[in-house]
TILUM-609606 format. One record per residue: x, y, z of N, C-alpha, C in turn; residue in one letter. Coordinates in steps of 0.001 Angstrom, whole numbers, padded with zeros to 6 digits, always signed. Layout:
! TILUM-609606
XYZXYZXYZA/...
END
This chain:
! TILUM-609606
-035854+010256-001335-036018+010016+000102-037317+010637+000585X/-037798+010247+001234-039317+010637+002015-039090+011495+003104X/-039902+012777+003573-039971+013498+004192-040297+012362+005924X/-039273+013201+006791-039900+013154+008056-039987+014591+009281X/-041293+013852+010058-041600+014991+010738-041714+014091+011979X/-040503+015260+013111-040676+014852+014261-040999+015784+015050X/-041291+015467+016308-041458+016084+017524-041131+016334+018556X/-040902+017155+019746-040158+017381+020634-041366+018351+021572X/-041765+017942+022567-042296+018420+023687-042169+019315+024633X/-042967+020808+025617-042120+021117+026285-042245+020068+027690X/-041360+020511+028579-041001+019874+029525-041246+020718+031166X/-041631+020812+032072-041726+021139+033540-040628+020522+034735X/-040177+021020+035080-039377+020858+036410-040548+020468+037414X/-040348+018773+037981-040723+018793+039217-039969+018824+040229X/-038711+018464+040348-038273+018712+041883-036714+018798+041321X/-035956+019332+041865-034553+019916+041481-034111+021023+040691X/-035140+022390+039745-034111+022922+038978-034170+024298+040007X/-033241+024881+039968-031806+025460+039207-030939+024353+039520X/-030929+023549+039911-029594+022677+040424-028978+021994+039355X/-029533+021947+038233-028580+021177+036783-027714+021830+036696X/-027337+023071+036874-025944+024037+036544-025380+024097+037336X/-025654+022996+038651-024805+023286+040032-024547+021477+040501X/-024501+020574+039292-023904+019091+039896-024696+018437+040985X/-026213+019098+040896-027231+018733+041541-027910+017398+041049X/-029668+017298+041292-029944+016312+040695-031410+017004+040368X/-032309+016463+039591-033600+016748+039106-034569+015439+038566X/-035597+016331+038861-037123+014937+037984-038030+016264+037474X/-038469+015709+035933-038960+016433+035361-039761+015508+034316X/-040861+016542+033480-041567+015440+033123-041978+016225+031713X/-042157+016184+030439-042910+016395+029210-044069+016272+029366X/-044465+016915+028418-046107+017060+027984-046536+017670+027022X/-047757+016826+026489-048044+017223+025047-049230+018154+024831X/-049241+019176+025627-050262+020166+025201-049936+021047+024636X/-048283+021268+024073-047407+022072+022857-046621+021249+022621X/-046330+021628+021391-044885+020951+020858-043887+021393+019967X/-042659+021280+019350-042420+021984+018484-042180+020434+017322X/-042261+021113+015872-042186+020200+015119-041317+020320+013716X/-040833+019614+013432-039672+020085+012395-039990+018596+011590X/-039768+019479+009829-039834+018245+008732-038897+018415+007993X/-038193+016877+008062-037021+017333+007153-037522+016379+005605X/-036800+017206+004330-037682+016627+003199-036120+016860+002085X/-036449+016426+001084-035664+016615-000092-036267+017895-000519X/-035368+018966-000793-035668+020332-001325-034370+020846-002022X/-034777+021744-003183-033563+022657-003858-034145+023812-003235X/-034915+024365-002795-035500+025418-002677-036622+025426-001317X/-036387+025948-000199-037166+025965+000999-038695+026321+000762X/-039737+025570+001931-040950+026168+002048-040976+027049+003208X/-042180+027552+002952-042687+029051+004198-042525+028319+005696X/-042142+027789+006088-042406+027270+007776-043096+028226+008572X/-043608+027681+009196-044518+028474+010530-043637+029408+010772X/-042488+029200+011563-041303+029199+012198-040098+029963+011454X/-039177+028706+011090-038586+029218+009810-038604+027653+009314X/-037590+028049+007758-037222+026954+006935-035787+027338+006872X/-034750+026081+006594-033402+026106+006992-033022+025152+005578X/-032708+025828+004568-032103+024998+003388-030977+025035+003874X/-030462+023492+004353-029180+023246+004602-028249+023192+003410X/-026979+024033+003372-026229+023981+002158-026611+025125+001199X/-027414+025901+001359-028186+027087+000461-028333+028218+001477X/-027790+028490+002715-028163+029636+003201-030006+029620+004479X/-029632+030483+004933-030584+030643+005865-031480+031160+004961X/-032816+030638+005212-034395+031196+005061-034791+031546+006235X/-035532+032939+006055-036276+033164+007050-037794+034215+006855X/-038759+033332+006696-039679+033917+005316-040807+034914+006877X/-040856+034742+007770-041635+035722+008851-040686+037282+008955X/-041782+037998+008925-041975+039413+008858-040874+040006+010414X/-041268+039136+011156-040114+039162+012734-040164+037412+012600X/-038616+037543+012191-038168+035571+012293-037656+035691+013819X/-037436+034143+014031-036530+034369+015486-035486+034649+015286X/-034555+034759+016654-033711+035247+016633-032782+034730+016379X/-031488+034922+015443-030532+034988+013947-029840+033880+015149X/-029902+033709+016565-028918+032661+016976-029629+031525+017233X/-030675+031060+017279-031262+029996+017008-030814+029516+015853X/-030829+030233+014687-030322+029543+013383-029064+028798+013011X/-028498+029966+013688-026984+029518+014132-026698+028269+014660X/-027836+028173+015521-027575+026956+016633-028102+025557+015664X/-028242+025657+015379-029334+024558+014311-028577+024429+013292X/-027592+025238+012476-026626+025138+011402-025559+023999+012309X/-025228+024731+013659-023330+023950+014400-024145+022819+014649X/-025767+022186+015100-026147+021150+015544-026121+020199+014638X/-026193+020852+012892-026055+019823+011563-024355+019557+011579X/-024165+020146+011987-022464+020316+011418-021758+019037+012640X/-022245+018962+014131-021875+018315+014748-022497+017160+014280X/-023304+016883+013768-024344+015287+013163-022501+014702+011994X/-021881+015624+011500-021599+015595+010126-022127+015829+009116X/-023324+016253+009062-023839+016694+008072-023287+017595+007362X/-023216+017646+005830-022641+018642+004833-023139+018130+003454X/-023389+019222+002910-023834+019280+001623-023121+017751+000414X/-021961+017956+000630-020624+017170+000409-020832+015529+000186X/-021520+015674+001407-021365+013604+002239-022933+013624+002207X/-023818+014259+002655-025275+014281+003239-026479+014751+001522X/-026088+015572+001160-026631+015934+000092-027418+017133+000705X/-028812+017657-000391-029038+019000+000474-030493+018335+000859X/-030925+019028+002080-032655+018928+002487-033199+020069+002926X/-034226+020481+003247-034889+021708+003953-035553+021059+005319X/-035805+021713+006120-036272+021744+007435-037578+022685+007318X/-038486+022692+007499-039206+023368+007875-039849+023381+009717X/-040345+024078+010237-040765+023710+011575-041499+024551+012206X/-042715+024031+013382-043926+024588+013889-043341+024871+015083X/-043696+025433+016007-043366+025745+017663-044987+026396+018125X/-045406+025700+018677-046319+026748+019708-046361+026919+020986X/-044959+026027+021840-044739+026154+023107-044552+027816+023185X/-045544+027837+024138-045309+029884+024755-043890+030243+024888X/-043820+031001+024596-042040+031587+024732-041971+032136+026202X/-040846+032217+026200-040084+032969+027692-041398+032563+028944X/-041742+031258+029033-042484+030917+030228-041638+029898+031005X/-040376+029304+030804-039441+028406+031378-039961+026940+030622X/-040633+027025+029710-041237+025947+028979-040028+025126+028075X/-038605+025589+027829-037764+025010+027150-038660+025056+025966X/-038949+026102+025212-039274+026069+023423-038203+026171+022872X/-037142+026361+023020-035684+026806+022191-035446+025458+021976X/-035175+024811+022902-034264+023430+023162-035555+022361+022628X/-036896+022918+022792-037464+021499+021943-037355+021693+020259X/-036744+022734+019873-037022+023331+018587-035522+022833+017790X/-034346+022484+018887-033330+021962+018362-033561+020406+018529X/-034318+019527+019528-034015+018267+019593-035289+017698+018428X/-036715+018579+017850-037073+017971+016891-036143+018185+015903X/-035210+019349+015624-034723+019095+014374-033691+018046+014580X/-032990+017559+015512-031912+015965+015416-032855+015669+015568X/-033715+015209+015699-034678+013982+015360-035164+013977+014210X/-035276+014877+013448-035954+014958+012313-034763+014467+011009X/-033657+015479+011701-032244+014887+010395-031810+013972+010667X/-031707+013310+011521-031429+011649+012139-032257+010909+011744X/-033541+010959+011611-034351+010378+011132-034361+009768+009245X/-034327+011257+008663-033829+011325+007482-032895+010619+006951X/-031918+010678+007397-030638+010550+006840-030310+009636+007616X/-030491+008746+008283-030896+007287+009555-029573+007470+010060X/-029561+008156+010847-028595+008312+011206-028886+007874+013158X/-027817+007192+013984-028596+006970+015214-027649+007781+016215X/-028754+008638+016890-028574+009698+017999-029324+008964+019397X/-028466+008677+020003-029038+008198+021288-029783+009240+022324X/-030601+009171+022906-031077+010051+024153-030304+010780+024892X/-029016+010572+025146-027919+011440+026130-027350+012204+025172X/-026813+011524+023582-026151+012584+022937-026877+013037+022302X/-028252+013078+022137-028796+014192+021949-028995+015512+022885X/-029317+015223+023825-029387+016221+024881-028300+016525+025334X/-027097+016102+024920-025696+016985+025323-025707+018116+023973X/-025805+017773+022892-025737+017910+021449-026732+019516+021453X/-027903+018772+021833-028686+020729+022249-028316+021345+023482X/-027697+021007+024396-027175+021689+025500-025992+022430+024686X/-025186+022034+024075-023993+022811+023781-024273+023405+022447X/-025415+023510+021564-025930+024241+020702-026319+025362+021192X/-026842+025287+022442-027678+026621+023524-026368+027207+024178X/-025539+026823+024824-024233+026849+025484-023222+027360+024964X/-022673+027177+023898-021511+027259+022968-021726+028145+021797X/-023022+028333+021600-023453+028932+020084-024571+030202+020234X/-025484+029740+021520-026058+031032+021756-026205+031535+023376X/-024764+031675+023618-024343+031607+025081-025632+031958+025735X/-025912+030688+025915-027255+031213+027695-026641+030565+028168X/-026859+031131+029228-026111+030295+030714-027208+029002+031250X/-027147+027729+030820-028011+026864+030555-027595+025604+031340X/-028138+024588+032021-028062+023100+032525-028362+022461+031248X/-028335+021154+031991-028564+019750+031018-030148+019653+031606X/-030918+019740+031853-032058+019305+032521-032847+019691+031730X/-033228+020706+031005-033925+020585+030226-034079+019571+029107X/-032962+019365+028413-032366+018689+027205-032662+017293+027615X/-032127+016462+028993-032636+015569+029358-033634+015202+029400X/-034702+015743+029492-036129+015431+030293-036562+015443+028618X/-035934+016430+027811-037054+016481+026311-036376+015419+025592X/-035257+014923+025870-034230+013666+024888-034989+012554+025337X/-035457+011845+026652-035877+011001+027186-037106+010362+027241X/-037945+012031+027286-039599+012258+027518-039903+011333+028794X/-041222+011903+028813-041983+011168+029793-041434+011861+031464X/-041718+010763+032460-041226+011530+033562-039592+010754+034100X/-038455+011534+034502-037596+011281+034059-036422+011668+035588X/-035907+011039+036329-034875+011538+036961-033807+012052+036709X/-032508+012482+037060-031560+012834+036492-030304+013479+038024X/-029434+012679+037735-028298+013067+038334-027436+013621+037764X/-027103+014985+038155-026452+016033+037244-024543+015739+037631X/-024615+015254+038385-023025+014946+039009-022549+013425+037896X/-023493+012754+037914-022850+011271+037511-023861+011480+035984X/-024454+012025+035844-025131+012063+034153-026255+010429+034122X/-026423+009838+035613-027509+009139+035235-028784+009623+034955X/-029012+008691+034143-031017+008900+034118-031820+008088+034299X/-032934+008205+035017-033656+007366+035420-035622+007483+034626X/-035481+006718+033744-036802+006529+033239-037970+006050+034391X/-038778+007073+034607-040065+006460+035750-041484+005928+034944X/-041831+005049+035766-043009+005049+035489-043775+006180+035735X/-044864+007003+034500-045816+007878+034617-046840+007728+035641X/-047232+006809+035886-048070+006521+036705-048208+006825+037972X/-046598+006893+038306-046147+007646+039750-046678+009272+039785X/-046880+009672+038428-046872+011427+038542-048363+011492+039267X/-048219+012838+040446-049270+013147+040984-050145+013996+040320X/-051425+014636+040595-052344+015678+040137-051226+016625+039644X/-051386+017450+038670-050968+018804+038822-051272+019486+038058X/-050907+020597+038001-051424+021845+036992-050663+022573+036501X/-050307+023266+035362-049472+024540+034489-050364+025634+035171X/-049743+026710+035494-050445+028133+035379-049417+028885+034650X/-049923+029745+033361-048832+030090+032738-049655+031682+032825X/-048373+032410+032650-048488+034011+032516-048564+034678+031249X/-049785+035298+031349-050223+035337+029787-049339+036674+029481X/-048106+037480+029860-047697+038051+029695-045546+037541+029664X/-045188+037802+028699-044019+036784+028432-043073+037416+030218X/-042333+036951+030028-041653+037145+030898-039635+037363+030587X/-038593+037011+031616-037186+037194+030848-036951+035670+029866X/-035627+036218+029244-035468+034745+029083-034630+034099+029972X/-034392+033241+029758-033853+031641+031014-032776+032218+031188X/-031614+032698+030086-030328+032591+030550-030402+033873+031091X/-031111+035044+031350-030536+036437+031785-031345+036497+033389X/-031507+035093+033689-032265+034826+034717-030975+034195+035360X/-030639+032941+034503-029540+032549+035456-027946+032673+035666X/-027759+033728+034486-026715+034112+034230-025874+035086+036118X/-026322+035466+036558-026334+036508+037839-026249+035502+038679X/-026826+034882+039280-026307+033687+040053-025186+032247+039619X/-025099+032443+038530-024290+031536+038376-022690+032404+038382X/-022518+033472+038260-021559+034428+038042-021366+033861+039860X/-022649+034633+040629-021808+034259+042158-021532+033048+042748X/-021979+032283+041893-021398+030702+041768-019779+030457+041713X/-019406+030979+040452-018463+030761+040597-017370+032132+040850X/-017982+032804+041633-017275+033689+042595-017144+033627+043743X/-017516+031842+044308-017589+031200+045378-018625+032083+046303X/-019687+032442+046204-020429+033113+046761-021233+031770+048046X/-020901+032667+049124-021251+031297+049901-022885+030763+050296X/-023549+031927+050048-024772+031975+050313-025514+031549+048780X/-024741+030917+047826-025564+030480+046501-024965+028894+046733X/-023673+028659+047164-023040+027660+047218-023978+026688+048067X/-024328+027305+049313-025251+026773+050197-026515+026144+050113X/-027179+027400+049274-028148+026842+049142-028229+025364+047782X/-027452+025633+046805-027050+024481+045920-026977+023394+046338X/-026288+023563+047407-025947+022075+048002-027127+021298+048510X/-028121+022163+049001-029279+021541+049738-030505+020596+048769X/-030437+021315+047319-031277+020770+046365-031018+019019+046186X/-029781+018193+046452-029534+017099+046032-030385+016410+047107X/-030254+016378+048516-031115+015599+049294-032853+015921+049366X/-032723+017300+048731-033873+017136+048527-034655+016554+047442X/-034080+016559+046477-034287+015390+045144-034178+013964+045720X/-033678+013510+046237-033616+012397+046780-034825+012391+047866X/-034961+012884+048507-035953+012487+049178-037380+012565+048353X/-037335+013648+047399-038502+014024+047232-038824+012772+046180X/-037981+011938+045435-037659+010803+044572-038256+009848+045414X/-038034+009156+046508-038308+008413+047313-039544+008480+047555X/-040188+009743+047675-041874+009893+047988-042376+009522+046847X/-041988+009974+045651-042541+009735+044332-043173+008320+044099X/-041879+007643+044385-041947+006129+044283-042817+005276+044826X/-043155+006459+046898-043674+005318+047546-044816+006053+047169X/-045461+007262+046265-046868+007742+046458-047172+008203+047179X/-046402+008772+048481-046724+009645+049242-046648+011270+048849X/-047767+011661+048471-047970+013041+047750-048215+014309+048805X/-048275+014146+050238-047784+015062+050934-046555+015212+051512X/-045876+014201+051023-044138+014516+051505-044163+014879+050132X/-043763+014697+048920-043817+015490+048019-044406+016741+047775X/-045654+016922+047991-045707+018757+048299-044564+019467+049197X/-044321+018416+049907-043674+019384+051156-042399+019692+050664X/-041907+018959+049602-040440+019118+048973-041086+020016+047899X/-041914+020331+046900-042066+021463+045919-041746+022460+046304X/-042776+022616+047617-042422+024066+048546-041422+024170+048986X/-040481+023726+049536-039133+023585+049687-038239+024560+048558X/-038405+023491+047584-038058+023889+046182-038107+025103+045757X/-039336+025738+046107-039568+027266+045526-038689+028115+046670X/-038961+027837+047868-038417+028941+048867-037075+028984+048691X/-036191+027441+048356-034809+027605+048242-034226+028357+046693X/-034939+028304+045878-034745+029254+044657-034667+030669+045382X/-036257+030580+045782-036227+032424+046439-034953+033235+046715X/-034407+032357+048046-033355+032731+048659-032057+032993+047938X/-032498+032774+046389-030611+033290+045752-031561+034343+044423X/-032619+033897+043463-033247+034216+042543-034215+035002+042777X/-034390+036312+042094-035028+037537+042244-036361+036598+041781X/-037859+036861+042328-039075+036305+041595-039840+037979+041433X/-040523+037311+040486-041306+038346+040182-042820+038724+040725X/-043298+039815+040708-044433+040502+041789-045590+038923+041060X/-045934+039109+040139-046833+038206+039471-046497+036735+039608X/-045562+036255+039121-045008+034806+039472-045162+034929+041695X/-044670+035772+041672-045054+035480+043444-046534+035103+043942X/-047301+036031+043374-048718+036139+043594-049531+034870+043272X/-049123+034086+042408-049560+032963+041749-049244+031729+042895X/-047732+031884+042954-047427+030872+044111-048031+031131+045347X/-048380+032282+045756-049057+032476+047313-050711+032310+046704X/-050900+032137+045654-052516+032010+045416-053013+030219+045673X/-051377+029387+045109-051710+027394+044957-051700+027903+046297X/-050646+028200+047379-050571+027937+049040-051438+028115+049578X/-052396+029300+049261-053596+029882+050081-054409+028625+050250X/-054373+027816+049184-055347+026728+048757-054538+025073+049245X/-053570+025400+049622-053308+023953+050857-052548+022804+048976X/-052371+024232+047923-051394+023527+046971-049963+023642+047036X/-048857+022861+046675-047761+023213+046563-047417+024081+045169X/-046093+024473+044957-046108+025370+043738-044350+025685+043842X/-044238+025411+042643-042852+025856+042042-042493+026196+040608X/-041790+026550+040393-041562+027284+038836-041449+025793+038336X/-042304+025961+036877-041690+024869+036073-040042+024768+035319X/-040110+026143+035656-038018+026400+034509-037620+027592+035572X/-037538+028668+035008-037206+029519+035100-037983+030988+035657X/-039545+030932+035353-040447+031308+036269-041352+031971+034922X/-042424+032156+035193-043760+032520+034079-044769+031375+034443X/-043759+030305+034568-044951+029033+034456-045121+028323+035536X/-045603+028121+036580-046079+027506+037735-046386+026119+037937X/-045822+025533+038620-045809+024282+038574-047040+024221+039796X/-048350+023607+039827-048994+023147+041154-049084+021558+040934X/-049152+020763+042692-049290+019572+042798-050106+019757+043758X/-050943+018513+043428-051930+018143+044917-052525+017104+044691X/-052895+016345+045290-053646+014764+045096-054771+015166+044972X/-055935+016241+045249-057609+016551+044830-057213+017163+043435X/-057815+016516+042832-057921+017124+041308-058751+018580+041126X/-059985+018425+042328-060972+019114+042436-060093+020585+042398X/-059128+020607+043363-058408+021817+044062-057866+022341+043131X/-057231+021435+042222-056476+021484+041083-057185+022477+040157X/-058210+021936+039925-059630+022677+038817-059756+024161+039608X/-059813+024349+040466-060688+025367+041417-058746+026573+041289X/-057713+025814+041780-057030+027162+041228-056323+027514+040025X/-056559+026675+038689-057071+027127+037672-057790+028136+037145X/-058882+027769+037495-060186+028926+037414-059151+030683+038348X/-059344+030066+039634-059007+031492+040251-057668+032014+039977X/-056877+031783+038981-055703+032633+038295-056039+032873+037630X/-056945+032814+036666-057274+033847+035754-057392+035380+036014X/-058079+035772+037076-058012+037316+037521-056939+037901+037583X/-055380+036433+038190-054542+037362+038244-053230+037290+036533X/-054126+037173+035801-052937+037311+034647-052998+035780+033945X/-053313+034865+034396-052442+033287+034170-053590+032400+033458X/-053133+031572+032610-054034+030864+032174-053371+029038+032755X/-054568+028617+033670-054086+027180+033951-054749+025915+033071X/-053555+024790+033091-053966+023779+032274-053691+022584+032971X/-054297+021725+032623-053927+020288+033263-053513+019341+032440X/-051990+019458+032191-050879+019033+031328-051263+017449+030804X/-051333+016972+029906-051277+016122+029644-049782+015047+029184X/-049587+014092+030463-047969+013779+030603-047867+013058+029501X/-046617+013082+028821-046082+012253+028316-045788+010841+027803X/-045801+009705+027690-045452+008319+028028-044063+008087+027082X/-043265+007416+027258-041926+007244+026746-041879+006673+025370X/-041553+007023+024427-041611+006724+022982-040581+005447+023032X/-041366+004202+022392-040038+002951+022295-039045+002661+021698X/
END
């Protein structure tokens, strides 16, 4: 059998997250200026991976001096095991795999690091994984196996690619045209930050401790996805700023931000940009229709910590 190597993208929140863990709705979009990459091959015996290598049926490899962490592996063993995969029926292969999405920036590197590998052993072994059960498939690999307190929105947006709606109540998805996406920019924090779930683990606790002031604000994210959906469509990119900002202040109001992630967002505003976390916070989401503006607060985050990029989107794989 012939080796394959797939790929999996990270992904940005444009309008709806935290609301995937709250029966909300979201639009989010991939991009290929990282990726993670996994090859699955015929092996008795694993190679060095960037990353790691995973001889399925032979035990964990983990040939780095600091591998990741022992529940990723985990998660990637129950994700073969839910395929059916087994030594038994499947025979044996190795995985090897690259990641250079920045860690702990809300970039979803975990979750692109499980959907190249089903793509990669699906691929292999032709096996067919549709777009939803894949992204349920790494949601409950992250969920069930390395309890973070996690949505579907990530998993969606990287199962789907490209730019992508999503109704978290009814599990539709809505494939957009790219073309709709406005200017925008990454500003990422060149200093890591928490990870996702010990971010949302604390509010989701007063979630479901009926906390009324998290309940509240939850509720407000769906019309604003909807509206902010509607601008998308018609191209109106200052009613869409006006919903980013929205977006960030209604996080504020339940989610602790940080001195630096704050500073960044009051640095796009100073400048007449909108700005919201792309995940979970490290990484800054800016929009604005002048590209120029775009370029110009790029440049001026650098002083404060951040390195900005101008993402290169996605287009939907056929």
């Amino acid at each position: 059998m012939n080796s394959v190597l797939a790929t999996a993208w990270p992904r940005a929140g444009l309008l709806g997250n935290p609301s995937d863990l709250y029966e909300g709705r979201g639009i989010g979009f991939t991009f290929a200026d990282f990726s993670a990459q996994v090859e699955c091959r015929p092996s008795n015996v694993p190679s060095r991976g960037d990353i790691v290598g995973i001889e399925y049926g032979g035990g964990l490899y983990s040939p780095l001096a600091q591998p990741p962490e022992p529940d990723i592996l985990q998660a990637a063993r129950v994700m073969l095991r839910e395929l059916g995969v087994s030594d038994e029926t499947q025979g044996k292969f190795a995985l090897s795999m690259q990641c250079d999405i920045p860690q702990q920036l809300g970039l979803s590197g975990s979750s692109a690091i499980i959907i190249a590998a089903l793509r990669a052993v699906c691929g292999y072994l032709h096996l067919d994984c549709p777009p939803a059960q894949m992204a349920e498939l790494a949601l409950r690999a992250e969920t069930e196996v390395m309890g973070i307190a996690a949505g579907p929105m990530d998993r969606m947006v990287q199962s789907f690619e490209g730019l992508v709606a999503m109704d978290f109540a009814s599990g539709e998805v809505e494939r957009l045209d790219t073309a709709l996406m406005p200017p925008v920019a990454i500003l990422m924090d060149r200093k890591p930050g928490q990870e996702s779930g010990s971010v949302h683990a604390p509010v989701r606790q007063r979630w479901e401790e009926g906390d009324p002031e998290v309940r509240a604000v939850m509720a407000e994210f769906r019309p604003l996805v909807e509206q902010g959906l509607a601008y998308l469509k018609a191209g109106d990119i200052a009613g869409l700023r006006a919903c980013v900002d929205r977006n960030f202040d209604l996080r504020a109001q339940v989610f602790p931000i940080g001195k630096r992630d704050r500073r960044a967002i009051e640095r796009a505003r100073s400048l007449g940009v909108a700005a919201k976390f792309c995940g979970s916070g490290g990484a800054i989401l800016a929009v604005h229709e002048d590209e120029a503006l775009l370029d110009e607060l790029c440049l001026q985050v650098v002083g404060d910590g951040f390195e900005g990029i101008r993402p290169q989107i996605t287009e939907v794989v056929a």
